[in-house]
N, CA, C and O atoms as a Tripos MOL2 file, in Angstrom:
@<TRIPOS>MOLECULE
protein
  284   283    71     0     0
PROTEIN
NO_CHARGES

@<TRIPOS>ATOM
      1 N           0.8450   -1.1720    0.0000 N.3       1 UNK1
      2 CA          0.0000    0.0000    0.0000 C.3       1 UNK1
      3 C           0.8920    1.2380    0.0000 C.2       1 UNK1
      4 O           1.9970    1.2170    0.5420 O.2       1 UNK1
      5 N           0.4000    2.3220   -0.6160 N.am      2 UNK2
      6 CA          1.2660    3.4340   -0.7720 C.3       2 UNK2
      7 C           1.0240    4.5340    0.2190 C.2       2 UNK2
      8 O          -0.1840    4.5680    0.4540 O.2       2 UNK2
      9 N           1.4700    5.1590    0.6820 N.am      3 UNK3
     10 CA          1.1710    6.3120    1.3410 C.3       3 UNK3
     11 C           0.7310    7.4380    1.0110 C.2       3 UNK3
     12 O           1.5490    8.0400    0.3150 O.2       3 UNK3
     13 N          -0.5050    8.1770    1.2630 N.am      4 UNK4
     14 CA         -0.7850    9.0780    0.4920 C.3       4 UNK4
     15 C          -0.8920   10.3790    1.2840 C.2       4 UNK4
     16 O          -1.2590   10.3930    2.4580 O.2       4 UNK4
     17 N          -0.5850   11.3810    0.6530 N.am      5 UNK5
     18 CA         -0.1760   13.1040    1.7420 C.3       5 UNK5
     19 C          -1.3880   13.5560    1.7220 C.2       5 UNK5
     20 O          -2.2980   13.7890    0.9260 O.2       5 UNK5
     21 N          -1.1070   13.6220    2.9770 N.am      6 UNK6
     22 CA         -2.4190   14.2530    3.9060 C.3       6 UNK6
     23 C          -3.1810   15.6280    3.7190 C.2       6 UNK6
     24 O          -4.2480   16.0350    4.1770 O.2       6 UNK6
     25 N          -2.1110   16.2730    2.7620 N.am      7 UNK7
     26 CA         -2.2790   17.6770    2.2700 C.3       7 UNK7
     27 C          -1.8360   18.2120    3.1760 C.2       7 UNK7
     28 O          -0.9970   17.8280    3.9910 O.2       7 UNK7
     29 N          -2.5680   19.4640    3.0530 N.am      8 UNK8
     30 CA         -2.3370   20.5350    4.3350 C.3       8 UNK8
     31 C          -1.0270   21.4960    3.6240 C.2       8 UNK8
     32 O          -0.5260   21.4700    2.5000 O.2       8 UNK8
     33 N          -0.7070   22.4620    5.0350 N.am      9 UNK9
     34 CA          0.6360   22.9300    4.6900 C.3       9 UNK9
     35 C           1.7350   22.4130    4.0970 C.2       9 UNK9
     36 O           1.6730   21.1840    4.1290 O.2       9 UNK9
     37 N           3.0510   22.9490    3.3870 N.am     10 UNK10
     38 CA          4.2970   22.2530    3.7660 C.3      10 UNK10
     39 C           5.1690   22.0760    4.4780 C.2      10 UNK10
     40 O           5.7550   23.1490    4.3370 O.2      10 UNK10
     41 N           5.6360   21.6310    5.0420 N.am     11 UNK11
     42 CA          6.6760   21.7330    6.1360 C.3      11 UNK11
     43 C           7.7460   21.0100    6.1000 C.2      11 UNK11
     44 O           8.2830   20.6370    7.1430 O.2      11 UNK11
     45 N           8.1740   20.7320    5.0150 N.am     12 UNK12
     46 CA          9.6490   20.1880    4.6560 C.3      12 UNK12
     47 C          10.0360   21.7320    3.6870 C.2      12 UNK12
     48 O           9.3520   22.4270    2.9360 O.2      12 UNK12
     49 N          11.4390   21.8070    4.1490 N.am     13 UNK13
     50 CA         12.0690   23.1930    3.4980 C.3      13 UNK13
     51 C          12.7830   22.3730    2.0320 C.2      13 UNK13
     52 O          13.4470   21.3490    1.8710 O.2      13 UNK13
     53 N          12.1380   23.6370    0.9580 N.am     14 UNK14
     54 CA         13.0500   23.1840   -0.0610 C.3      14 UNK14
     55 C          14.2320   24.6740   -0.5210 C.2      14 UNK14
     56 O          13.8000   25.7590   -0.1340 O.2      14 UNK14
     57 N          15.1120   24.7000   -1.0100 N.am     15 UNK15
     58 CA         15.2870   26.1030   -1.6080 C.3      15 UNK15
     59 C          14.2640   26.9840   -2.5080 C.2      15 UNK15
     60 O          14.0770   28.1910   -2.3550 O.2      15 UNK15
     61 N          13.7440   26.3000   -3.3080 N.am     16 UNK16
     62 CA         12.4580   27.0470   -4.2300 C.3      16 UNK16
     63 C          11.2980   27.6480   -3.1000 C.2      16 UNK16
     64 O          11.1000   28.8630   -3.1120 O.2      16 UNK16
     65 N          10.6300   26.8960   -2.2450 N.am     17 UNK17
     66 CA         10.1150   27.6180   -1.3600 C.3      17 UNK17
     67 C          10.4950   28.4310   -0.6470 C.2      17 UNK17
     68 O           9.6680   29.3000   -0.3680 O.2      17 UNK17
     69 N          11.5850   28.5210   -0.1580 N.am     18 UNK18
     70 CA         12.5210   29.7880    0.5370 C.3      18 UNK18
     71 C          12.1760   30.4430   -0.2660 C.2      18 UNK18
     72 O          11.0770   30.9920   -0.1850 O.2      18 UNK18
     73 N          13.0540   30.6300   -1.3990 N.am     19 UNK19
     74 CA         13.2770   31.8280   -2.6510 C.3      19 UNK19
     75 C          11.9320   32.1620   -2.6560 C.2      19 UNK19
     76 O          11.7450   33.2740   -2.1620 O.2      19 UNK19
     77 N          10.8490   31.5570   -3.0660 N.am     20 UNK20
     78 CA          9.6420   32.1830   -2.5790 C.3      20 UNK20
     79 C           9.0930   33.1240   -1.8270 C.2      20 UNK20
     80 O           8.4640   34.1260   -2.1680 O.2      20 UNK20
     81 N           9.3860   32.7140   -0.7390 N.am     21 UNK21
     82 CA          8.8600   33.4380    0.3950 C.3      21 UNK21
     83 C           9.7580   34.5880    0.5540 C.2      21 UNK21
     84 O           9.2590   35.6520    0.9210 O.2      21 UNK21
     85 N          11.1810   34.5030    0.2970 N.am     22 UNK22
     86 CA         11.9670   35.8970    0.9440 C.3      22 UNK22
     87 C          11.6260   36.7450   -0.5260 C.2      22 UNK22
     88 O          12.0870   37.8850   -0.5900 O.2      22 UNK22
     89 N          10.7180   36.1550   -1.8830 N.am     23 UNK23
     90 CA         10.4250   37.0270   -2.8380 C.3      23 UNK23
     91 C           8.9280   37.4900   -2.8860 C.2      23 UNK23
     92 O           8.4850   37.7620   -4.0020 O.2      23 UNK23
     93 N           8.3830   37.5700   -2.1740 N.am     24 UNK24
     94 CA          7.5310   37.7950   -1.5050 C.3      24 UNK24
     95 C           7.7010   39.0430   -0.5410 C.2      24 UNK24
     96 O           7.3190   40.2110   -0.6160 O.2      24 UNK24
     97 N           8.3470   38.4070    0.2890 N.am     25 UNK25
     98 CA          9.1290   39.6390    1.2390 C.3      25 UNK25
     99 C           9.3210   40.9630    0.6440 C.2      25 UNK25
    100 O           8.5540   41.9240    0.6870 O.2      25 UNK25
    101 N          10.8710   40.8240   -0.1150 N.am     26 UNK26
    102 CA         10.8870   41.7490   -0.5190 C.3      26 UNK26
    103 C          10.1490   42.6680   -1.6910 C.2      26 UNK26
    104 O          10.5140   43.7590   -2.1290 O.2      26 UNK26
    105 N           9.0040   41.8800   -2.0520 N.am     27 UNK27
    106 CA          7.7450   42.9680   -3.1750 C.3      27 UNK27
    107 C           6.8780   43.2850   -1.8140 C.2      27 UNK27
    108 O           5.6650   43.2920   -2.0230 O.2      27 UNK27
    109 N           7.1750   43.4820   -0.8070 N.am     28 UNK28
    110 CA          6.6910   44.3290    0.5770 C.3      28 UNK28
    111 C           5.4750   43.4160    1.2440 C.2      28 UNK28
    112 O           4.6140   44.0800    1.8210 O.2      28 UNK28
    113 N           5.3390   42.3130    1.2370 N.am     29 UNK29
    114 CA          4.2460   41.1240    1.6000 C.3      29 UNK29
    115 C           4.4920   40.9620    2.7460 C.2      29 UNK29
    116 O           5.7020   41.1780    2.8110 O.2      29 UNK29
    117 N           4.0200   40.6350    4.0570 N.am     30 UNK30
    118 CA          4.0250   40.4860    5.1870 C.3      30 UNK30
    119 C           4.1650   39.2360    5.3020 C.2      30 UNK30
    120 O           3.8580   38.3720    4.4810 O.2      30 UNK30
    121 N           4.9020   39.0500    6.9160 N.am     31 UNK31
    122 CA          5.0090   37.4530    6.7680 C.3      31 UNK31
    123 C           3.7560   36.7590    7.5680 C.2      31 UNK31
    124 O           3.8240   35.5650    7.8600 O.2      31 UNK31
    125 N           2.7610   37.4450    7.8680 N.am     32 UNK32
    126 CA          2.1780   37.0390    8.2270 C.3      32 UNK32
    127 C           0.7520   36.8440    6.9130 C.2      32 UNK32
    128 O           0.2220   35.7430    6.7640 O.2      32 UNK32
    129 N           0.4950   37.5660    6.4260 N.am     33 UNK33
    130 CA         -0.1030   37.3240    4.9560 C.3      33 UNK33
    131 C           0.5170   36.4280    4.0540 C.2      33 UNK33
    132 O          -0.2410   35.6470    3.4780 O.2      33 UNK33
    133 N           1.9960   36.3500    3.7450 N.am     34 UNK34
    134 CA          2.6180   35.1600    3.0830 C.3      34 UNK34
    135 C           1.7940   33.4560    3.9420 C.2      34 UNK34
    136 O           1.0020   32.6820    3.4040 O.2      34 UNK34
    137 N           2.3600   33.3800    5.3200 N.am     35 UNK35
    138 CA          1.8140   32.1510    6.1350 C.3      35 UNK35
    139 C           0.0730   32.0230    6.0790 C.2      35 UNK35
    140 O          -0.4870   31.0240    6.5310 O.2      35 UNK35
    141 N          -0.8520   33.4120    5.3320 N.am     36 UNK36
    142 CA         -2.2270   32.9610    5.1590 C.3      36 UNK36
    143 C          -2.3280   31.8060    4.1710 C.2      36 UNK36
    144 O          -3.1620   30.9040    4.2530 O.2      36 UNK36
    145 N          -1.3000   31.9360    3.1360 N.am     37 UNK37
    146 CA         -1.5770   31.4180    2.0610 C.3      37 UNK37
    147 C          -1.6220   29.7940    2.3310 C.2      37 UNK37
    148 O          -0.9010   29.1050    3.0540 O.2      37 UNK37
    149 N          -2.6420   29.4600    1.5530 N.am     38 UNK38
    150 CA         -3.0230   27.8050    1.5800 C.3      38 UNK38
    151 C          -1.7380   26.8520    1.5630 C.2      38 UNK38
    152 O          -1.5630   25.8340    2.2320 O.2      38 UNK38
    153 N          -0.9340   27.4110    0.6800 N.am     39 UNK39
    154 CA          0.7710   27.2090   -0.1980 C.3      39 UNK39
    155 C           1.5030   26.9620    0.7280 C.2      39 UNK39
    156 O           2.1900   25.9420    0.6830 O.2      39 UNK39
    157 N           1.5700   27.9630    1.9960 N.am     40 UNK40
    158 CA          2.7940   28.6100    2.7820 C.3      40 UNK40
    159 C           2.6510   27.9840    4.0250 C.2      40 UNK40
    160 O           1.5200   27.9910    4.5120 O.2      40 UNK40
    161 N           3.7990   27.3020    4.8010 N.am     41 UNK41
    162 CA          3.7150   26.9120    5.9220 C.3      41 UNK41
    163 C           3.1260   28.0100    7.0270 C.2      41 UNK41
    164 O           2.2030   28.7820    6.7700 O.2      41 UNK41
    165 N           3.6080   27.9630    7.9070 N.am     42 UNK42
    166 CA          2.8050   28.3720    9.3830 C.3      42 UNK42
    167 C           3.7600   29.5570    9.8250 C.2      42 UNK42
    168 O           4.7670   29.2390    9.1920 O.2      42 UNK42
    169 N           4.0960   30.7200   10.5040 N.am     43 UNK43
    170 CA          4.9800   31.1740   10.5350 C.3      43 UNK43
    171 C           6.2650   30.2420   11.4240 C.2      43 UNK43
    172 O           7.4050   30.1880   10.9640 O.2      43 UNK43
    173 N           5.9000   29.5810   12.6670 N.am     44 UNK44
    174 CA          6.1890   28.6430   13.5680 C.3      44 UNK44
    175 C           7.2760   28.1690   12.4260 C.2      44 UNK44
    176 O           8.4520   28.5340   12.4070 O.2      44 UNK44
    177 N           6.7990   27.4930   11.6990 N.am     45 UNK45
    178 CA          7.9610   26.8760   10.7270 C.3      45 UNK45
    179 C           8.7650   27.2970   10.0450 C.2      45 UNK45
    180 O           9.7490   26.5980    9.8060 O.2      45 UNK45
    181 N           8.6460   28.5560    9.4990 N.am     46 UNK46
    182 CA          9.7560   29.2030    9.2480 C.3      46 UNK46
    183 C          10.7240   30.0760    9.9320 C.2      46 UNK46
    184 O          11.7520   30.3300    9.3060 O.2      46 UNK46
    185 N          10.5820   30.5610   11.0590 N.am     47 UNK47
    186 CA         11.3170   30.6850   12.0920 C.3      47 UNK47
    187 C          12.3620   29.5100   12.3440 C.2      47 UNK47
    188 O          13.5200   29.7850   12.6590 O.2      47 UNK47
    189 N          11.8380   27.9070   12.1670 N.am     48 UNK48
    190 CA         12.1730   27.0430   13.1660 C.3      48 UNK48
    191 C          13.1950   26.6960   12.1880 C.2      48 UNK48
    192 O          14.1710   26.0970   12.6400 O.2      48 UNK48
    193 N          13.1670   27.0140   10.6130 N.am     49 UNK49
    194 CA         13.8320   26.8280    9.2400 C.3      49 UNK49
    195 C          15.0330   28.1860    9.1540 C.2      49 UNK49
    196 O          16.2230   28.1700    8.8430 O.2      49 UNK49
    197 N          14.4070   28.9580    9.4450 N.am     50 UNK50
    198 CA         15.9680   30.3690    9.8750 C.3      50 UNK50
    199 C          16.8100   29.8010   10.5110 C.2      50 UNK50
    200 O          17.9720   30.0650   10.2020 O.2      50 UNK50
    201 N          16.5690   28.7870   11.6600 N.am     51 UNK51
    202 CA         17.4220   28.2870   12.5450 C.3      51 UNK51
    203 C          17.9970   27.0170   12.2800 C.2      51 UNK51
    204 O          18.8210   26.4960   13.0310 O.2      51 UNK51
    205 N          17.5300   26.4460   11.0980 N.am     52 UNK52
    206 CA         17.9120   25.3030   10.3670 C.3      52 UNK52
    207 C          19.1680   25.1730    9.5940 C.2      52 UNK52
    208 O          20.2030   24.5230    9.7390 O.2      52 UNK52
    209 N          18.5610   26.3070    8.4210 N.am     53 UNK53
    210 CA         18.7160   26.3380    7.2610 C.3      53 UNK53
    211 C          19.8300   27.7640    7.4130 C.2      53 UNK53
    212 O          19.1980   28.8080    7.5760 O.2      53 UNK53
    213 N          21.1600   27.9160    7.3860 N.am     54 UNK54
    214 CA         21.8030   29.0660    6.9810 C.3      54 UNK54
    215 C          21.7240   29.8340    5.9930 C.2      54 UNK54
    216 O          21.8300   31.0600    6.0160 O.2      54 UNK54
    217 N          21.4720   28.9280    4.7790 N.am     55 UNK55
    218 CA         20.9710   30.1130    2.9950 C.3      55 UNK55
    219 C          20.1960   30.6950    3.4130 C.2      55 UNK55
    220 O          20.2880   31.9210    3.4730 O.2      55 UNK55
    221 N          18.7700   29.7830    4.0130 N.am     56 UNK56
    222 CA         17.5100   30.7700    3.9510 C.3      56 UNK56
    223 C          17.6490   32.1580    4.9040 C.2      56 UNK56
    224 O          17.0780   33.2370    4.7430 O.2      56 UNK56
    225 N          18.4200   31.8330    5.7480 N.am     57 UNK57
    226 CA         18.7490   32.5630    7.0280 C.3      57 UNK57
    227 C          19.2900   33.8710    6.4920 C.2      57 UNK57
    228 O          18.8370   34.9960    6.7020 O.2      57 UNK57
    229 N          20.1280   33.5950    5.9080 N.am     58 UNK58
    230 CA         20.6320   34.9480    4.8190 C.3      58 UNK58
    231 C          19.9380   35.4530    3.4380 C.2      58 UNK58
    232 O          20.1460   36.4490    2.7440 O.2      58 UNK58
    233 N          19.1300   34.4860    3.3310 N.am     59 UNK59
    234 CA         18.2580   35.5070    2.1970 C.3      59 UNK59
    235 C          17.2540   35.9900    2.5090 C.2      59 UNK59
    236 O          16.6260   36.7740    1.7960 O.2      59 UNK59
    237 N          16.8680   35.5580    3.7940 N.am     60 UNK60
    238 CA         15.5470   35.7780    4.6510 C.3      60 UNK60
    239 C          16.1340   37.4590    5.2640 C.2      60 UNK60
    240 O          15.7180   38.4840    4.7230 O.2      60 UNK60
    241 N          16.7960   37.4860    6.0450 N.am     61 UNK61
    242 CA         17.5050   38.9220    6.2700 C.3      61 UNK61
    243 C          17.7330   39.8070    4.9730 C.2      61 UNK61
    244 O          17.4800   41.0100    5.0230 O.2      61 UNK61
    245 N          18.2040   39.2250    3.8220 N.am     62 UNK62
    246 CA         18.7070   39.9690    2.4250 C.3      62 UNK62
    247 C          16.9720   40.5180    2.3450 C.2      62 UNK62
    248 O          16.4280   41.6070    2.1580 O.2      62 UNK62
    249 N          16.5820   39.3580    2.5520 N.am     63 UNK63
    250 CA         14.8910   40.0540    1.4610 C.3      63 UNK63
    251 C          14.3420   41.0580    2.9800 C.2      63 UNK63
    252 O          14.0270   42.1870    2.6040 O.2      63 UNK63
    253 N          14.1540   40.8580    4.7350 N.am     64 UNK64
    254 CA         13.5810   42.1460    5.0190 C.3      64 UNK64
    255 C          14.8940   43.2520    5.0290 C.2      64 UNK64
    256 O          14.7720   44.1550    5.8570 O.2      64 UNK64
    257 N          15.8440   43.2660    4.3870 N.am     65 UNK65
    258 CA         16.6600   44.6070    4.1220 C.3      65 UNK65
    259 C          15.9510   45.2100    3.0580 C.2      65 UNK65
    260 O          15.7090   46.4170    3.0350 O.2      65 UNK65
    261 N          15.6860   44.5910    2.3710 N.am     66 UNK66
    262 CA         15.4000   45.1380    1.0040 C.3      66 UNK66
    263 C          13.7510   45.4940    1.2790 C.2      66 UNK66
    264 O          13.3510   46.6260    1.0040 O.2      66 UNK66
    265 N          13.1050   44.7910    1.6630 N.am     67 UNK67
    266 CA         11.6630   44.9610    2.4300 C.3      67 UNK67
    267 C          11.4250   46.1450    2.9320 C.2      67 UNK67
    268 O          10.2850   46.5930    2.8100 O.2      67 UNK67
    269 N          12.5320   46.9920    3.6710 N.am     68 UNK68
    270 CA         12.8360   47.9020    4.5070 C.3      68 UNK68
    271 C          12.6820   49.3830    3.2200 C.2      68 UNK68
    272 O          11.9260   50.3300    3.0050 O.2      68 UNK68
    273 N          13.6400   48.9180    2.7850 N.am     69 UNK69
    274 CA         14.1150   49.7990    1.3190 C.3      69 UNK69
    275 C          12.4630   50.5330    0.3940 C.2      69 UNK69
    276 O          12.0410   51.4970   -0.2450 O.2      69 UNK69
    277 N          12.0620   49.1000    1.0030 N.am     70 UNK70
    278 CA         10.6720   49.6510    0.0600 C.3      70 UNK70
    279 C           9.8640   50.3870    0.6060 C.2      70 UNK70
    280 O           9.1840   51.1910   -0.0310 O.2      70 UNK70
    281 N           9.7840   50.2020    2.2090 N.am     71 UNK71
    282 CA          9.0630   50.8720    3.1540 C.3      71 UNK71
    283 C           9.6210   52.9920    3.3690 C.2      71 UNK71
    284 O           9.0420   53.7020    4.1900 O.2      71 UNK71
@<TRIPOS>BOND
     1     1     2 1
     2     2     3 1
     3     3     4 2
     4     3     5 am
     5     5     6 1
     6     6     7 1
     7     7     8 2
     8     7     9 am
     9     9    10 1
    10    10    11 1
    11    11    12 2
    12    11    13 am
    13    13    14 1
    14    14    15 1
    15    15    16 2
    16    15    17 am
    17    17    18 1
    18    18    19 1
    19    19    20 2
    20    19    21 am
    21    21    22 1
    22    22    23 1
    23    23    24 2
    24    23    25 am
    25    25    26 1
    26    26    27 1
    27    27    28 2
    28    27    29 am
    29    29    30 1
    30    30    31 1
    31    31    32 2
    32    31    33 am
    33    33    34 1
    34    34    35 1
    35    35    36 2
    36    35    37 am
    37    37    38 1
    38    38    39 1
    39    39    40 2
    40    39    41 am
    41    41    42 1
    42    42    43 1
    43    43    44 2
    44    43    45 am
    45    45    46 1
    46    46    47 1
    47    47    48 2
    48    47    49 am
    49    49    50 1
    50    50    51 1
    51    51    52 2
    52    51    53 am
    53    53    54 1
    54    54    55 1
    55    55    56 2
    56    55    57 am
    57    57    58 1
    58    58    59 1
    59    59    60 2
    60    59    61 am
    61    61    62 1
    62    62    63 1
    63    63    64 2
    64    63    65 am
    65    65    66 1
    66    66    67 1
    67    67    68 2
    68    67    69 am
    69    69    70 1
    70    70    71 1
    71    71    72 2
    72    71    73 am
    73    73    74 1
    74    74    75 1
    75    75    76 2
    76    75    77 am
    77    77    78 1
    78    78    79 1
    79    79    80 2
    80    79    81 am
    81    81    82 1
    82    82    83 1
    83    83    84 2
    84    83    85 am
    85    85    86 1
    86    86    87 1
    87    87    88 2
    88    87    89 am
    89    89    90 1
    90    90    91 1
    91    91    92 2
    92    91    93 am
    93    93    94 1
    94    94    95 1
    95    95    96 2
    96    95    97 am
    97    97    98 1
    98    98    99 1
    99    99   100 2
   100    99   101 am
   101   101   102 1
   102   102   103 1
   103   103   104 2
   104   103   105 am
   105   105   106 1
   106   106   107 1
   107   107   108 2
   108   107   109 am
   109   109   110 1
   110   110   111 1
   111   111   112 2
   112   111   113 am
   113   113   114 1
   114   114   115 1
   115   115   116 2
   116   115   117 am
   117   117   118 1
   118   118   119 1
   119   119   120 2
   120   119   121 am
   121   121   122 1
   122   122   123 1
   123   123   124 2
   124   123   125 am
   125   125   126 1
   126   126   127 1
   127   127   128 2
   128   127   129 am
   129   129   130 1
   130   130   131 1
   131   131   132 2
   132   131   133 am
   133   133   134 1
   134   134   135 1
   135   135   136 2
   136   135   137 am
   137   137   138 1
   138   138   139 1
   139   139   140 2
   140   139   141 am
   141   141   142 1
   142   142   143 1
   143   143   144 2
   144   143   145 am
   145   145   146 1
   146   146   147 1
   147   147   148 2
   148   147   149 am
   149   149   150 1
   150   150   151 1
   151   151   152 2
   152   151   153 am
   153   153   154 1
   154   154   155 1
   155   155   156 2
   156   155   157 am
   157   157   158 1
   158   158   159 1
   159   159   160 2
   160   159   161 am
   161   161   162 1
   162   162   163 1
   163   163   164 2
   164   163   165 am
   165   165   166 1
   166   166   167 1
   167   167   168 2
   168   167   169 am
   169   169   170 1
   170   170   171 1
   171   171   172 2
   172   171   173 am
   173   173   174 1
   174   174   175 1
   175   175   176 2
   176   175   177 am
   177   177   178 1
   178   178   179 1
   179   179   180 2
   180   179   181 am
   181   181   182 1
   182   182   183 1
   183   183   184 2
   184   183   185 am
   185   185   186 1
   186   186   187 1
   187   187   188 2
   188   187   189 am
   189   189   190 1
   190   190   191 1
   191   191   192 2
   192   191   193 am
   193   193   194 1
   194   194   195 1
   195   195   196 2
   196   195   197 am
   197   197   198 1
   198   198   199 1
   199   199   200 2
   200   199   201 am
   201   201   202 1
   202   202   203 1
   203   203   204 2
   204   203   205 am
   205   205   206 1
   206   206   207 1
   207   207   208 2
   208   207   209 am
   209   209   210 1
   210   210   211 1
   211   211   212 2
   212   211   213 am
   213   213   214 1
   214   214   215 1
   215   215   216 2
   216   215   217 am
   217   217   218 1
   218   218   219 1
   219   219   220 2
   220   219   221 am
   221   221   222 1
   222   222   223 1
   223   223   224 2
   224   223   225 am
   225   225   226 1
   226   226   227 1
   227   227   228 2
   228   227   229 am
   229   229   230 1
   230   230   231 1
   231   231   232 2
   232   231   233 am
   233   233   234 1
   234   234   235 1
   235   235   236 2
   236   235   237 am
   237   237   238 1
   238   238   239 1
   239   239   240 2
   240   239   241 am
   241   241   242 1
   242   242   243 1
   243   243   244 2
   244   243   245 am
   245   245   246 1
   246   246   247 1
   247   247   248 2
   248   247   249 am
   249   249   250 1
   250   250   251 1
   251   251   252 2
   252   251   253 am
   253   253   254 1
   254   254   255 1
   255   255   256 2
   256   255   257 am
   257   257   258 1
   258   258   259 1
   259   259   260 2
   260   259   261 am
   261   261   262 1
   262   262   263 1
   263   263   264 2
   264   263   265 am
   265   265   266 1
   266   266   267 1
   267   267   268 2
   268   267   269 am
   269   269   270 1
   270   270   271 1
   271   271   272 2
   272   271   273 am
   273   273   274 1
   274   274   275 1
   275   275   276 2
   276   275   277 am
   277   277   278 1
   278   278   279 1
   279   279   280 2
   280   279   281 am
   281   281   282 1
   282   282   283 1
   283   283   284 2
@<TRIPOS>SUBSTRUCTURE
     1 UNK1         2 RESIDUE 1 A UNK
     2 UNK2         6 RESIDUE 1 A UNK
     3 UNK3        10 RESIDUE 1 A UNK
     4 UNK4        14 RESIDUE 1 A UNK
     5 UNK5        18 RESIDUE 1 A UNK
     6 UNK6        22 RESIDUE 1 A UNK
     7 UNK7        26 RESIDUE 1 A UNK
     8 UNK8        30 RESIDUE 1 A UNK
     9 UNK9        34 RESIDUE 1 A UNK
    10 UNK10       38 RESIDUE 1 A UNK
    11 UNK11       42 RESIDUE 1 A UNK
    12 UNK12       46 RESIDUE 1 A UNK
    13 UNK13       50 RESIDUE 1 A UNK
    14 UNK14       54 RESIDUE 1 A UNK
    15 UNK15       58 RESIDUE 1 A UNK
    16 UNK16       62 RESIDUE 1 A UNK
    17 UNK17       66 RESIDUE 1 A UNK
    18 UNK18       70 RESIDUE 1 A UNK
    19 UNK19       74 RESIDUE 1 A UNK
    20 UNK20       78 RESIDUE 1 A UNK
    21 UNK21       82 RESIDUE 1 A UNK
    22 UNK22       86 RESIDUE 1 A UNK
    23 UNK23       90 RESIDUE 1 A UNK
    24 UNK24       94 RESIDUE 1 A UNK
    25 UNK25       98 RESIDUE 1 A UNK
    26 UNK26      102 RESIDUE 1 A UNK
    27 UNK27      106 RESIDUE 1 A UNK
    28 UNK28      110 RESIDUE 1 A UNK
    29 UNK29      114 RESIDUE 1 A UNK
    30 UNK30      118 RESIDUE 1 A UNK
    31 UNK31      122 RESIDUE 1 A UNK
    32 UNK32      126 RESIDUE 1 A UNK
    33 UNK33      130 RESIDUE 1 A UNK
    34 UNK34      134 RESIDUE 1 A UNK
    35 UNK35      138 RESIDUE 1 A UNK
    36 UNK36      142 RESIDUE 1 A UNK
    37 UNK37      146 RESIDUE 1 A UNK
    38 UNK38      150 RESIDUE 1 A UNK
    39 UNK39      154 RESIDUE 1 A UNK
    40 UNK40      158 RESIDUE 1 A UNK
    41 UNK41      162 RESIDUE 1 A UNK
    42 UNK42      166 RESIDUE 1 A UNK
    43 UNK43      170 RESIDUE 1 A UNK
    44 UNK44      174 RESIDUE 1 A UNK
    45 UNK45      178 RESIDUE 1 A UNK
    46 UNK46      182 RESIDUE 1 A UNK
    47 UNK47      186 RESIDUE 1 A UNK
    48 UNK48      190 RESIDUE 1 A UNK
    49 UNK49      194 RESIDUE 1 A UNK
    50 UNK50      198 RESIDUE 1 A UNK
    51 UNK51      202 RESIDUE 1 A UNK
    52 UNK52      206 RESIDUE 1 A UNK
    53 UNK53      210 RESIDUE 1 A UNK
    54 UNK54      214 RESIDUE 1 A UNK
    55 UNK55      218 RESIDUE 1 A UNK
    56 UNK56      222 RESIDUE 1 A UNK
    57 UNK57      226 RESIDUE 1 A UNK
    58 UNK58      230 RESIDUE 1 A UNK
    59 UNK59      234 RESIDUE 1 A UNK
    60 UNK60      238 RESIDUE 1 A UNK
    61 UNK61      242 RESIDUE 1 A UNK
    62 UNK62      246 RESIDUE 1 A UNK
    63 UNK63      250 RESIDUE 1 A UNK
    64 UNK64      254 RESIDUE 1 A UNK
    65 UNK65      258 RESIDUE 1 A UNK
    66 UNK66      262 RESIDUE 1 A UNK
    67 UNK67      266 RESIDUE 1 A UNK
    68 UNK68      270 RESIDUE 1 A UNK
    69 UNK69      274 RESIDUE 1 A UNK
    70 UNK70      278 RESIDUE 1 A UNK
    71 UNK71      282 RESIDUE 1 A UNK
């Protein structure tokens, strides 16, 4: 028998979803409106992925610098 996904959020980090989200960011999107999305994990999880993940960690900071820029 195969296993079949339960749906829901994602919560395995890929790089394409990062790049996502910190592109998001920086076109001035909130991270809390990004995590509404059906698509987008929870904020909980991406926090827990900053602390994971070092790329995202630095593009996640790159994109609210630039976030900032726009503000």
């Amino acid at each position: 028998m195969t296993e079949q996904s339960k749906g829901g959020r994602p919560s395995n980090y890929t790089p394409n979803l990062g790049d996502n989200i910190c592109a998001r960011l920086t076109n001035g999107e909130s991270l809390e409106s990004i995590c509404n999305s059906d698509d987008m994990p929870e904020s909980r999880t991406i926090y827990r992925w900053l602390r994971e993940y070092d790329e995202f960690c630095q593009n996640y900071t790159r994109a609210r610098d630039e976030q900032a820029d726009t503000y």
